[in-house]
N, C-alpha and C positions, 0 to 999 in steps of 0.2 A: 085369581086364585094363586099365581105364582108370586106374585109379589108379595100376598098377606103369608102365605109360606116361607117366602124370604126373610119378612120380617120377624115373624115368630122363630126361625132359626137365629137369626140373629142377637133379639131380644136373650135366646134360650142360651148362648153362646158368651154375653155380657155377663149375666146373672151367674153362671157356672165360673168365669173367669173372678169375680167378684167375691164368691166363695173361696175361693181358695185361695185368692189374696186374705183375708180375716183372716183364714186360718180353724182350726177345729176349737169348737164353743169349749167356753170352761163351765167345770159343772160347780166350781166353788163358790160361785156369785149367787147360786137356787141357794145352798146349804148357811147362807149368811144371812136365811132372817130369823127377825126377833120372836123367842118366844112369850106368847101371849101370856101364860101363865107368869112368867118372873116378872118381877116391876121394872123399869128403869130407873137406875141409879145414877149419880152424880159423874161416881167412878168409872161405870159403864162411858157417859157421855164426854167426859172428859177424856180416857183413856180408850177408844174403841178395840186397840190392837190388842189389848189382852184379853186372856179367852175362860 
């Protein structure tokens, strides 16, 4: 029991260090997809930066 306890703090300990190395998610990447209704175009695929 102490040791799966150890381990699971440990694990719980990597995971939180690991987060906060990332860094807090961006939410711009959800808001970049394609609408279904528009077609794509040429201009779209060739030029994706403009908006």
């Amino acid at each position: 029991m102490e040791k799966q306890a150890k381990r699971q703090k440990k694990l719980a300990e990597k995971k939180a260090k690991r987060l906060a190395k990332e860094g807090p998610k961006k939410e711009e990447d959800k808001s970049k997809v394609l609408d279904a209704s528009k077609p794509i175009t040429l201009d779209f695929l060739t030029n994706p930066n403009k908006e």
